[in-house]
C-alpha positions in Angstrom: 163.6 175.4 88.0 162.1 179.1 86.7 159.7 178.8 83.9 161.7 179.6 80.7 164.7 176.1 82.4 161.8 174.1 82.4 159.7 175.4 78.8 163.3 174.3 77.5 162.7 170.8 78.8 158.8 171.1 77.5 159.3 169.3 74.2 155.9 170.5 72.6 155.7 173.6 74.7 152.9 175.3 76.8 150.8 176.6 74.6 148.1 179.3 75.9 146.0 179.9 78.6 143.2 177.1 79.6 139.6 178.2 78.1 138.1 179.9 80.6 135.3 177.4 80.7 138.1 175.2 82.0 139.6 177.4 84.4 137.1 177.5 87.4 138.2 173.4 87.6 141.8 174.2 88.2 143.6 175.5 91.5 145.8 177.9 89.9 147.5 178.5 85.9 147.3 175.8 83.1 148.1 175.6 79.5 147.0 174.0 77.0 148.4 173.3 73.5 146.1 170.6 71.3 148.5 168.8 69.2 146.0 166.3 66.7 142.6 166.9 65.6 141.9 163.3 64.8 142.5 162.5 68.2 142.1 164.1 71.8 145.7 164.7 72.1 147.2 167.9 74.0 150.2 169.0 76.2 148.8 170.4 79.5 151.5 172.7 81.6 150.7 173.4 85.3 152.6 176.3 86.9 154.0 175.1 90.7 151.5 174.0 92.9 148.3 174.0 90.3 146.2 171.4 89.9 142.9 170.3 88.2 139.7 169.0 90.9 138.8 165.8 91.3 137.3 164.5 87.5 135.8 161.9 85.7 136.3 160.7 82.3 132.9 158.8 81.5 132.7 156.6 78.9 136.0 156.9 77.8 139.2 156.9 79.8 142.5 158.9 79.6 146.2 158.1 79.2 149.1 160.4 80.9 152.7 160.7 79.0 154.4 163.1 82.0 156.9 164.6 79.9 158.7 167.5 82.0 158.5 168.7 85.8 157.5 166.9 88.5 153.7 166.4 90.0 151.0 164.2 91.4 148.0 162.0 90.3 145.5 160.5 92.6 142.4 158.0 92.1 140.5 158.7 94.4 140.5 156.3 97.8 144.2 155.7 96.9 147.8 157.2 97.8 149.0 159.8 95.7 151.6 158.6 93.0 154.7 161.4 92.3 155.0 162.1 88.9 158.2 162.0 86.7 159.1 162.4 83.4 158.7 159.0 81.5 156.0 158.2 84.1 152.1 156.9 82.4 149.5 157.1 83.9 146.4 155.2 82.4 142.7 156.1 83.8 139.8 153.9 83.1 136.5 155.5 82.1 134.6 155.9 85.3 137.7 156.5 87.4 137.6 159.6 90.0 140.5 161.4 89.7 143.0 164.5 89.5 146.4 165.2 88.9 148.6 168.5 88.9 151.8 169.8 89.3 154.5 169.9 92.8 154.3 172.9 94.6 157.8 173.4 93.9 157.7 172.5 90.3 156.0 173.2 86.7 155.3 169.5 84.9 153.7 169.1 81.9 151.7 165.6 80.1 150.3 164.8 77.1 146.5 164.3 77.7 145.2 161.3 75.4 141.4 161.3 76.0 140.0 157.8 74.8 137.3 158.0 72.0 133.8 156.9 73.1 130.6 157.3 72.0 128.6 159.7 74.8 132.2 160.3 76.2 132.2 163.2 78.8 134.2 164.8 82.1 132.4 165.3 84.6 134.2 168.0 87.0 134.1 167.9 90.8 135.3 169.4 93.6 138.6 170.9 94.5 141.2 168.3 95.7 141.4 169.9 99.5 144.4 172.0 100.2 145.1 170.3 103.1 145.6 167.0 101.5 147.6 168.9 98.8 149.9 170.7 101.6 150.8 166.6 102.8 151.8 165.5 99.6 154.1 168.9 98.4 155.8 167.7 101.9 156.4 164.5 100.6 159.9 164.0 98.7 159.5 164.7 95.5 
């Protein structure tokens, strides 16, 4: 699917360009388009094959809505899960993480970052390539 089949399918669309205080944390292009100000809600694209290093929401978890494309999430010490629209994902505060995109396909979520008092993410290193290689061989 080229970008503009699937921005079609993106039903609050791609936004802009991650800050670029986030972009050293990803493996290749993200978007990001904040949708509340109450709340820590935003729709995060990944282009084919991008994904975000290894994370951790402290304090405060996270909740995935996948909402176009196909990808991957991983806790870390656990299998990868494929991503679908309709999947969620829901990531307890303290949980080692990443997710991201096929290598074959753009998918986009809706971030929900859980409200906490001293809430942080901590960023880690890059989910290896070779592990990332394994799973775009995987059907997906």
């Amino acid at each position: 699917m080229n970008a503009s089949e699937f921005e079609k399918q993106n039903l609050f669309h791609s936004g802009t360009s991650l800050p670029e205080s986030y972009v050293p944390n990803f493996s290749g292009r993200a978007y990001l388009n904040p949708l509340t100000e109450s709340l820590n809600i935003a729709n995060v694209t990944f282009e084919p094959g991008c994904r975000n290093n290894w994370h951790i929401h402290h304090k405060g978890g996270q909740i995935l809505l996948v909402i176009a494309g196909r990808g991957w999430y991983q806790t870390w010490g656990e299998p990868a899960r494929k991503l679908l629209p309709g999947d969620v994902v829901e990531i307890p505060p303290e949980t080692k993480h990443w997710h991201g995109a096929a290598k074959d396909s753009w998918m986009s979520h809706l971030a929900i970052g859980l409200p906490a008092d001293g809430g942080s993410i901590e960023w880690m290193e890059a989910v290896e390539s070779s592990e990332a290689a394994l799973l775009d061989g995987a059907e997906g």
